[in-house]
C-alpha positions in Angstrom: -70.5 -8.9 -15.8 -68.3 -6.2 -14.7 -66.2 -6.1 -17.9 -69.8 -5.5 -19.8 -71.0 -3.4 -17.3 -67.4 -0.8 -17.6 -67.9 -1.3 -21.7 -71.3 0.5 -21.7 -70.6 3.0 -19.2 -69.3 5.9 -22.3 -72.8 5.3 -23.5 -74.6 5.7 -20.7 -77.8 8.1 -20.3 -78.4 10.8 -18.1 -80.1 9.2 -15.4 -83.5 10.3 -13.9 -86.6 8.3 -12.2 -89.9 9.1 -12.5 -92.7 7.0 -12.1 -96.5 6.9 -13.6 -99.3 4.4 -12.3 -101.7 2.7 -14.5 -103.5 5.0 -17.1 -100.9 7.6 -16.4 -98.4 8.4 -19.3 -94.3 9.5 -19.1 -93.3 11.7 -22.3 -90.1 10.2 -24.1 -87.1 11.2 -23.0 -84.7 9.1 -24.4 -81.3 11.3 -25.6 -80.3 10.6 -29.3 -77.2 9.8 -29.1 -77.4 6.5 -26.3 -77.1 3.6 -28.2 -76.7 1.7 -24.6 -77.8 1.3 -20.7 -77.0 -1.1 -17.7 -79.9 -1.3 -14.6 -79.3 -2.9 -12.1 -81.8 -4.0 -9.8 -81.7 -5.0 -6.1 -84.3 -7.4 -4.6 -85.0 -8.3 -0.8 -87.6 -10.0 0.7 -89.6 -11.8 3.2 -87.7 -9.3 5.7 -90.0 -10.1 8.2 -89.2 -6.9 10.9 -85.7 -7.6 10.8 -83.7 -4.2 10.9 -80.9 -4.9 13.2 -78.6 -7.8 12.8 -80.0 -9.6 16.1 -82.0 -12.9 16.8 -84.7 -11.5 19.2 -84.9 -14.8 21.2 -81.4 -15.3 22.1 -80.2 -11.7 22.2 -77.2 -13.1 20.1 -75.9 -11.6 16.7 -77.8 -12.8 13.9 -75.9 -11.8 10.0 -79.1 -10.5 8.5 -81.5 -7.6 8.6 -81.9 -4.3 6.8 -79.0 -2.3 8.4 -76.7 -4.8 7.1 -78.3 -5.1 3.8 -78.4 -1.3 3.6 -74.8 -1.3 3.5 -74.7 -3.6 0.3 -77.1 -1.6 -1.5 -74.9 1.5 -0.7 -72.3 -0.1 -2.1 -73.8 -1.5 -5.4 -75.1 2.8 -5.9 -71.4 4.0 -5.3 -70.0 1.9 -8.6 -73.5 1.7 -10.6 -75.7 5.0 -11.4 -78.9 3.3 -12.5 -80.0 1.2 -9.8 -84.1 0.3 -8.6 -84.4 -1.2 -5.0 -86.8 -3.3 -4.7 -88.9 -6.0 -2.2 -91.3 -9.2 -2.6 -93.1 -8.6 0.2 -94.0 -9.6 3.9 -92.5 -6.8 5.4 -93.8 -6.1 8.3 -94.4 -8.7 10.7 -92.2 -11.8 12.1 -90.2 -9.8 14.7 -90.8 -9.0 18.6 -89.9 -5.4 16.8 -92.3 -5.7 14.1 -95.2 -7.2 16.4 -94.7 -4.5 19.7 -94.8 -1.2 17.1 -98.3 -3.0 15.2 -99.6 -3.6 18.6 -98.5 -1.9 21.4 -97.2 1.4 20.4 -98.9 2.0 17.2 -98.8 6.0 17.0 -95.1 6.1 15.8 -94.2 5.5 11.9 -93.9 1.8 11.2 -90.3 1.0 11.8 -89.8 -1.3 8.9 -91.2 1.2 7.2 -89.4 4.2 8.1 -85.9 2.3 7.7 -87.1 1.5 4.0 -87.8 5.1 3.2 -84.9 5.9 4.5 -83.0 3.5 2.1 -84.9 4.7 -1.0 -86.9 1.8 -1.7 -88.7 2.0 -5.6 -91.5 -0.4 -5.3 -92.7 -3.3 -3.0 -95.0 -6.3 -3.5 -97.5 -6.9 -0.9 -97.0 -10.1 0.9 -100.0 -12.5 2.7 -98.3 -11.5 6.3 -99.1 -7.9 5.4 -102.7 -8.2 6.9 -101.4 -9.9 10.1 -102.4 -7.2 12.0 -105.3 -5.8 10.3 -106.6 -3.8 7.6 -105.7 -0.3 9.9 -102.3 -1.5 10.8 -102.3 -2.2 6.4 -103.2 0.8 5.4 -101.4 2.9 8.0 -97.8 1.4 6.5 -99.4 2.6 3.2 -99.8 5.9 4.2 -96.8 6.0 5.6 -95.1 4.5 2.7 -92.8 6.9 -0.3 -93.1 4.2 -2.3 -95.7 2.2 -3.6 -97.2 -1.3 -2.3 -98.0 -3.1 -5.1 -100.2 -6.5 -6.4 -102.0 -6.9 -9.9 -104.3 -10.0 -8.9 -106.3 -7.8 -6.1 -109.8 -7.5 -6.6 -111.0 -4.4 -4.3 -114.2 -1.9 -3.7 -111.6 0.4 -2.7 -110.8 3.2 -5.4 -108.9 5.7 -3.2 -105.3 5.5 -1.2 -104.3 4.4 1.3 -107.2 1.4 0.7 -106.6 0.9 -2.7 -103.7 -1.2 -3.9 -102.5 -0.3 -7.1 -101.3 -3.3 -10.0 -97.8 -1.7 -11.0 -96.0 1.2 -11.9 -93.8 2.2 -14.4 -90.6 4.4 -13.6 -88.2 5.8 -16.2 -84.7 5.2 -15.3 -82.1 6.7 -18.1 -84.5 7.0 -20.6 -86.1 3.3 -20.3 -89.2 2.6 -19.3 -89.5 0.5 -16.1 -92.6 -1.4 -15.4 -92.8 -3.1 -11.9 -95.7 -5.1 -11.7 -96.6 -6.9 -8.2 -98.5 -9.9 -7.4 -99.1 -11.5 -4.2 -100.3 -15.3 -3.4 -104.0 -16.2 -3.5 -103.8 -18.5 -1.0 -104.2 -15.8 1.8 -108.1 -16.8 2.2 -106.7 -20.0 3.1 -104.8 -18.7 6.2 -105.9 -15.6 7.6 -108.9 -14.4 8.9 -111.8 -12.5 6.7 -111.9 -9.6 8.8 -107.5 -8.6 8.1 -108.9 -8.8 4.2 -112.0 -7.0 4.1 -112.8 -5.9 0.7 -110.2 -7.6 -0.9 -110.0 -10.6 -3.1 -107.0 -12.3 -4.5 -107.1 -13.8 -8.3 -104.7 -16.6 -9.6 -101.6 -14.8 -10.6 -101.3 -16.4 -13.9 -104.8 -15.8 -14.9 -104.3 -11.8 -14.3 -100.6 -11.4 -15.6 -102.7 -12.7 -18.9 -104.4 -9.4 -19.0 -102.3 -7.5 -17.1 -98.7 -7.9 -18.6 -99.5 -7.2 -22.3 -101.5 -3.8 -21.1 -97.9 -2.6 -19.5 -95.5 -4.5 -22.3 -96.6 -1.8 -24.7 -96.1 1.3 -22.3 -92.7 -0.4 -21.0 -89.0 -1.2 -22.4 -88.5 -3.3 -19.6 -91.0 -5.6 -17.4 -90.1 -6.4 -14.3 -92.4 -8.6 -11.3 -92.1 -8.5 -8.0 -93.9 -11.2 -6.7 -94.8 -12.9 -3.2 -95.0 -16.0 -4.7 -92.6 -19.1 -5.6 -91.5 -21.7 -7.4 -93.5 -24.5 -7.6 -93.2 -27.4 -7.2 -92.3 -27.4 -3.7 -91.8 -30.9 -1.3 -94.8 -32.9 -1.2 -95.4 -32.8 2.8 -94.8 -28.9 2.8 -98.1 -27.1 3.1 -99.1 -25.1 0.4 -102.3 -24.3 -1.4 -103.8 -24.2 -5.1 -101.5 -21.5 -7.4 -100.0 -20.4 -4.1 -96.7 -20.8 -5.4 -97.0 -20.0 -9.9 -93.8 -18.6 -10.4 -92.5 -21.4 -12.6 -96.2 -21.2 -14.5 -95.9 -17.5 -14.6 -92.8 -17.4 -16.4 -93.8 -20.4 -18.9 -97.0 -19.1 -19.8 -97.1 -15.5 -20.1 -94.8 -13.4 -22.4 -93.5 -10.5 -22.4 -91.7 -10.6 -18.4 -88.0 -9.9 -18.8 -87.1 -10.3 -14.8 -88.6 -11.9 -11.9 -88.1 -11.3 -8.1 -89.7 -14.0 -6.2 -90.6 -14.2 -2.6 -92.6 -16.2 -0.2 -91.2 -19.4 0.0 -87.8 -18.3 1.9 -86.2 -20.4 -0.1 -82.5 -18.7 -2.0 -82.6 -18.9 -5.7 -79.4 -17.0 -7.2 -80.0 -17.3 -10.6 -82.8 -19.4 -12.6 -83.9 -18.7 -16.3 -87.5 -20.3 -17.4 -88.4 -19.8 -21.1 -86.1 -16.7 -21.1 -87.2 -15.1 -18.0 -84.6 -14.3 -15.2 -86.1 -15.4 -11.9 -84.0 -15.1 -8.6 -85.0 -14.9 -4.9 -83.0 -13.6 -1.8 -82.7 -15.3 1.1 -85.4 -14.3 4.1 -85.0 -12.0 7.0 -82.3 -10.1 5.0 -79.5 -12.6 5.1 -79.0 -11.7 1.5 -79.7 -8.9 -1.3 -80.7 -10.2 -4.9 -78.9 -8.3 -7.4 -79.9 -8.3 -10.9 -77.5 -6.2 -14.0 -79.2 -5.9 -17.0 -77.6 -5.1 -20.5 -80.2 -3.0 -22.7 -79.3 -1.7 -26.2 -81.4 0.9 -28.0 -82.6 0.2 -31.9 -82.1 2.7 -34.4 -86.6 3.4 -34.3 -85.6 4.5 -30.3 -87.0 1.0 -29.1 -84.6 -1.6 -26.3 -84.1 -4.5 -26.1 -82.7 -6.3 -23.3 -79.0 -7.7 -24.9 -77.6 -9.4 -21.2 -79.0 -10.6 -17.8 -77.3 -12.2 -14.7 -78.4 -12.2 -11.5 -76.9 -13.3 -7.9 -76.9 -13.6 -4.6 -75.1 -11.1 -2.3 -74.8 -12.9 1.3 -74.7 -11.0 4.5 -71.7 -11.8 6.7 -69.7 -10.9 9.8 -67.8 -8.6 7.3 -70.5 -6.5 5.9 -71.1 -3.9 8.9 -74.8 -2.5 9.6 -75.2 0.7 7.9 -75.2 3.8 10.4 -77.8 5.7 9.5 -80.5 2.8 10.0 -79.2 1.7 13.1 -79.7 5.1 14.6 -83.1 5.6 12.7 -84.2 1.9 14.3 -82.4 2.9 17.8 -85.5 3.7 19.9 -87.7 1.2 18.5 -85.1 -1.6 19.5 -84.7 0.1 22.8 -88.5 -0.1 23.2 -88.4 -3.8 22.0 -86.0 -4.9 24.2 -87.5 -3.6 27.7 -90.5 -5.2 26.8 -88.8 -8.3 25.9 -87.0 -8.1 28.9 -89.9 -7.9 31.3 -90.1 -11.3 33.9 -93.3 -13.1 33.6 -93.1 -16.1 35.6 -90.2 -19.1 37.0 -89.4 -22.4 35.3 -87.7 -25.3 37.9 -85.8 -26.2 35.1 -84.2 -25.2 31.5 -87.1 -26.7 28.7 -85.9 -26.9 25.0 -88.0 -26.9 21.9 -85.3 -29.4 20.2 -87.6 -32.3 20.0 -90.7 -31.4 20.7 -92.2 -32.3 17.6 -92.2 -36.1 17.9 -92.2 -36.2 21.7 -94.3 -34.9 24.4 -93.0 -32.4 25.7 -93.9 -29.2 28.7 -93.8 -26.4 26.7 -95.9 -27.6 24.1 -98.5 -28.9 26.9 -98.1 -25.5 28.0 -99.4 -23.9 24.8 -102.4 -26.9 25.0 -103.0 -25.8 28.6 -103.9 -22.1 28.1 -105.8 -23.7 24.8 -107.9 -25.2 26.8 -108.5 -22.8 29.0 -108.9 -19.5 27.1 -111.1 -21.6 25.0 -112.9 -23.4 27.6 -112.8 -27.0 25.3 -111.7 -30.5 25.9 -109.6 -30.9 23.6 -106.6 -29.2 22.1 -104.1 -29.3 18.8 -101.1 -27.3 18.6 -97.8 -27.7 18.1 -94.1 -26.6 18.5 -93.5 -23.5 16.4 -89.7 -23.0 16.5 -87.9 -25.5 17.5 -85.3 -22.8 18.9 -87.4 -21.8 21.9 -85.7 -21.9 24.9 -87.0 -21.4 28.7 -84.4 -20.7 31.4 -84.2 -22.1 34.5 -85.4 -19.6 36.8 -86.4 -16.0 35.7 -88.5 -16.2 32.4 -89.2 -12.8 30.4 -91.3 -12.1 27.6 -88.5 -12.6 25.2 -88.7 -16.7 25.8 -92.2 -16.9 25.7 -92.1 -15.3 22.4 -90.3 -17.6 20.9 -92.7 -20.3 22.6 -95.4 -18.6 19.9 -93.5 -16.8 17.3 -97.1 -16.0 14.9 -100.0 -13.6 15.4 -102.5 -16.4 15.5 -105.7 -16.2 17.4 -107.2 -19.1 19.5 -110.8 -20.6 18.0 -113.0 -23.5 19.6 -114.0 -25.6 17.0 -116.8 -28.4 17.7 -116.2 -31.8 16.1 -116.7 -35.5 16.4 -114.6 -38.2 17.2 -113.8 -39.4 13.8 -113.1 -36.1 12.7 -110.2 -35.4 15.4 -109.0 -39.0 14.5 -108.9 -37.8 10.7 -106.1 -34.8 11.7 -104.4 -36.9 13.9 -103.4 -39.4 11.0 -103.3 -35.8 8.9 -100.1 -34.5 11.2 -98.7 -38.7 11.3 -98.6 -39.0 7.8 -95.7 -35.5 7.6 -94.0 -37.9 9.8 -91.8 -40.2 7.9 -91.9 -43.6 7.8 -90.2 -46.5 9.8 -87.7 -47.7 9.0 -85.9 -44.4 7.8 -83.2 -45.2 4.9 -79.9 -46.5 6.3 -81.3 -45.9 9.5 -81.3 -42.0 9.3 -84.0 -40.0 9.5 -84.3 -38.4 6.3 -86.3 -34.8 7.3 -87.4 -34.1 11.1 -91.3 -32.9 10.8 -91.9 -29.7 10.5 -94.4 -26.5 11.9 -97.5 -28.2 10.7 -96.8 -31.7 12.7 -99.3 -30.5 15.5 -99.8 -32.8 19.1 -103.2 -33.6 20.8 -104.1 -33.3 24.6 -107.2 -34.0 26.3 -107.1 -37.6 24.7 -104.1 -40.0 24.8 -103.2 -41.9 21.3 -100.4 -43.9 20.3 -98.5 -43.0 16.2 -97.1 -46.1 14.7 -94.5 -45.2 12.2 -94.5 -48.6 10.5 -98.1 -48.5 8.9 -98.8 -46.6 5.8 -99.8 -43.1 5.9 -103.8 -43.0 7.0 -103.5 -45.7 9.2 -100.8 -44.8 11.8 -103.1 -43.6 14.9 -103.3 -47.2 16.6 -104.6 -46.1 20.1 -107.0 -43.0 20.5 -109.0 -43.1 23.6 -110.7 -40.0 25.4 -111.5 -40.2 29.1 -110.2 -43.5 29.4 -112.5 -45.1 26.7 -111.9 -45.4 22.8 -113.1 -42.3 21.2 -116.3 -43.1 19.5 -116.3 -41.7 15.7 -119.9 -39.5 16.8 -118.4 -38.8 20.0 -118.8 -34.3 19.4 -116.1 -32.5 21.1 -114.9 -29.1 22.0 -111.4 -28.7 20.1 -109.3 -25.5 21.0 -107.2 -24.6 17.7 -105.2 -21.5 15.9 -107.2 -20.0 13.0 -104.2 -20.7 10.6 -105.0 -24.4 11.4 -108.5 -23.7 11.3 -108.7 -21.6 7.9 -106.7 -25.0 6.2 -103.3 -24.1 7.3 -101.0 -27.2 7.5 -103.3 -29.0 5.0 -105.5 -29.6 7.6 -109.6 -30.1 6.7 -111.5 -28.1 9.1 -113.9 -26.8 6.9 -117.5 -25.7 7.8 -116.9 -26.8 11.4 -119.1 -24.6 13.7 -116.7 -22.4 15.5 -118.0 -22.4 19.1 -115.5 -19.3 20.9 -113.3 -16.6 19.6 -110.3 -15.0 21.3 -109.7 -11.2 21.1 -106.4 -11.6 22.3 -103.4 -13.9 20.0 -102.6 -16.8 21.4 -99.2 -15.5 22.5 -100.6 -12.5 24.8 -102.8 -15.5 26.0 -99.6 -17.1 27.2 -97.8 -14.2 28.9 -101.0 -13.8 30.6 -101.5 -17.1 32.0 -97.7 -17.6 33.3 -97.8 -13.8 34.6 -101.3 -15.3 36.4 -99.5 -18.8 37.4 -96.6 -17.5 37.9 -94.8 -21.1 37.1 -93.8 -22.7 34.0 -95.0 -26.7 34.3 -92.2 -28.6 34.1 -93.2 -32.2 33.3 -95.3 -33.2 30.3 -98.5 -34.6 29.8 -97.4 -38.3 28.6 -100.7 -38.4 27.0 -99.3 -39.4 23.2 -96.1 -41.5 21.6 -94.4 -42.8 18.8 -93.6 -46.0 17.6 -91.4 -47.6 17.5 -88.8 -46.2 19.8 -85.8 -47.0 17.5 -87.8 -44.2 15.3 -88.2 -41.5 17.8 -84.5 -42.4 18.8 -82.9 -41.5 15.4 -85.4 -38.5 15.0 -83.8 -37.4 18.6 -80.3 -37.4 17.3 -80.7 -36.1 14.4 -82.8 -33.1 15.9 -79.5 -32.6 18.0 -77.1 -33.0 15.5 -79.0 -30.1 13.8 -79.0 -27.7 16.7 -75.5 -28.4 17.6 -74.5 -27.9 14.1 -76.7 -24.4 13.8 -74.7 -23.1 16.9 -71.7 -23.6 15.6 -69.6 -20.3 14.6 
């Protein structure tokens, strides 16, 4: 690649970037005399607030984030002239950082925001966690933006910026013509509340690239998507909706894309070709940069064609250093983060891990079912353990644990239901469990964030009967639920909306909370003032051989994730 890369650089263009949106036109300004160009283009995403490389929840060193990253793309800029920077999307929300400057400072520019300025990004896709916190918190990150947000398959009433989101772009880069087209998933109906998307509706990808690639293919030399979306198909018990993921479609069906930067799935992908389209993926949080080099050679009639493509991975490690400049720009935002991370809320008798709480009963998911039930005044509630990381000392407990008790912006909603209906997403969560007896007596996957717990009725999960028919025992004040038995069932609108696969559809929502779940929390134990220490011991699994191996694998993995 580099051999290529040093043979074209006599040829090379004099290098300028200007970019037109849809309907606007750039006047030719290819030289003469090139006969030959190399891009390159960089590709993050699913950065999730990460700017610093630090895990929020431990206070540890974490090798990702866009400090780090910043340093690669430095690098790649120093030895290559032509170079776009470029992001998939879900930007700005996953972090403590990312969630304190959407919701409780909210007059300074959005950090994520300001560090990607800063860095020179070209173009971004928007991402489904991009309306998290609301269209104002949306549209305020576009303002603040130099460079644009972009998805094709948006249907909008908004005609003006910051509201409107515009399809693509097309930037001339030493005398070729750049189209970046963005898409984001569809599926974002399916898992976020109407009000964060007012005004906005989301098309299958595949459907619009039909009309929408061939418009830009003949104002472009070179097509490149940015998408929040994946490759399909993904594992059967992972929870995803119709088109959600259509990169794999995208790139069989529609011609005319020479490079795709996918996003959304978190999954790495260094290099993949489908029907002669490059597709790669960076890792999440910015524990890698994507980095495609592209080869383009100009006909005799002043029209390119792309002669080469490779892409990698670029992996952030303890030898790539954060990049001064963004540290200092993030350095009172993280200063701000940490004191209100650090802030005590309440005492815990004694240390309570997240490691297997999952497939066992456990106190800090009954926690999260306690203030359920409570803030949503109902008799029964379904949650489940979030991150399986979350860790509550013995003794002082701050902010910072709780928040990785509840690590989403999810809202609390009281849903009313009967009997047979609570029975039908109980044997929902069993069947992501795997069945008993695991092959050569190892558990082959430990569940996942969408294996969600029940409390306010006590039930027994046997892991030896088919999917559908695992939920043996289900009784609700001492009595077998009845199937028209109506109850009052606490839930997170993710779960609610179909997150998780789950069917609550058209179920009369009874109570809405103003405040997310997590604030709910901090609340409560600021209120209480003590963490419960002992568990419910309202549900099980069987057989115990099963929960046994799920244990030791579930430690295996931790150990094995703390290791240096």
């Amino acid at each position: 690649m580099w051999t290529r890369a040093a043979l074209f650089v006599l040829f090379l263009a004099p290098v300028y970037s200007r970019s037109a949106l849809p309907g606007q036109s750039l006047p030719s300004q290819v030289s003469s005399h090139s006969a030959a160009v190399h891009i390159t283009l960089l590709g993050t995403t699913d950065m999730h607030g990460h700017i610093e490389p630090l895990d929020y929840y431990s206070g540890k060193p974490a090798q990702l984030g866009l400090a780090k990253i910043a340093t690669l793309v430095r690098r790649v800029r120093a030895e290559q002239p032509n170079v776009l920077l470029l992001d998939s999307g879900d930007t700005i929300q996953g972090t403590p950082l990312a969630y304190y400057f959407a919701r409780k400072d909210t007059d300074k520019p959005n950090p994520m925001i300001l560090a990607m300025n800063a860095l020179g990004y070209d173009a971004a896709a928007v991402g489904n966690h991009e309306f998290n916190f609301g269209l104002d918190v949306l549209w305020k990150v576009k303002r603040e933006a130099r460079f644009p947000i972009l998805a094709a398959n948006v249907k909008q009433q908004y005609d003006k910026p910051p509201q409107r989101v515009e399809p693509y772009i097309i930037k001339e880069i030493a005398g070729v013509r750049v189209a970046i087209v963005g898409f984001v998933t569809p599926a974002i109906p399916h898992v976020e509340l109407h009000a964060n998307y007012r005004g906005y509706e989301f098309e299958p990808i595949v459907d619009t690239a039909r009309r929408v690639i061939p418009e830009v293919r003949k104002r472009a030399d070179l097509v490149v998507v940015v998408a929040h979306s994946g490759l399909a198909p993904v594992p059967a018990w992972t929870d995803e909706s119709p088109g959600e993921n259509a990169m794999k479609e995208l790139a069989e069906q529609v011609p005319g894309i020479d490079v795709i930067l996918i996003g959304h799935t978190h999954n790495e992908v260094p290099e993949r070709i489908i029907n002669g389209v490059l597709l790669t993926q960076a890792k999440n949080s910015g524990a890698s940069l994507a980095r495609v080099d592209l080869d383009l050679e100009r006909f005799a009639s002043g029209a390119w064609r792309v002669a080469a493509k490779h892409s990698v991975v670029l992996p952030i490690t303890e030898q790539v250093p954060a990049d001064p400049e963004i540290v200092q720009l993030a350095a009172p935002y993280e200063q701000a983060t940490q004191a209100y991370l650090d802030a005590a809320v309440a005492t815990s008798p004694k240390e309570l891990r997240g490691t297997t709480a999952r497939f066992e009963d456990e106190p800090l998911v009954d926690l999260i079912h306690t203030v359920q039930m409570e803030a949503g005044h109902a008799d029964v509630s379904l949650a489940g353990m979030l991150y399986t990381g979350s860790r509550l000392p013995q003794g002082r407990v701050s902010i910072r644990q709780v928040a990785s008790l509840y690590v989403y912006e999810n809202y609390l909603y009281t849903v009313e239901m009967t009997g047979a209906r609570l029975r039908a997403a109980l044997e929902h969560s069993a069947s992501m469990l795997p069945a008993w007896p695991f092959p050569g007596g190892q558990a082959p996957r430990l569940p996942d964030f969408n294996v969600d717990s029940v409390a306010g009725v006590n039930y027994t999960i046997d892991l030896r009967l088919p999917a559908g028919h695992r939920v043996t025992r289900l009784e609700y004040k001492g009595k077998p639920l009845a199937d028209d038995q109506k109850l009052r069932v606490a839930m997170n609108n993710y779960r609610y909306s179909g997150g998780g696969g789950y069917d609550f559809k058209g179920l009369p929502i009874v109570y809405r909370s103003t405040e997310e779940i997590r604030d709910l929390l901090i609340a409560h134990l600021t209120r209480t003032g003590v963490v419960p220490d002992a568990a419910n011991e309202n549900w099980r699994i069987e057989p115990p051989e099963a929960v046994e191996s799920l244990r030791r694998k579930a430690v295996e993995q931790e150990q094995s994730a703390a290791l240096p």
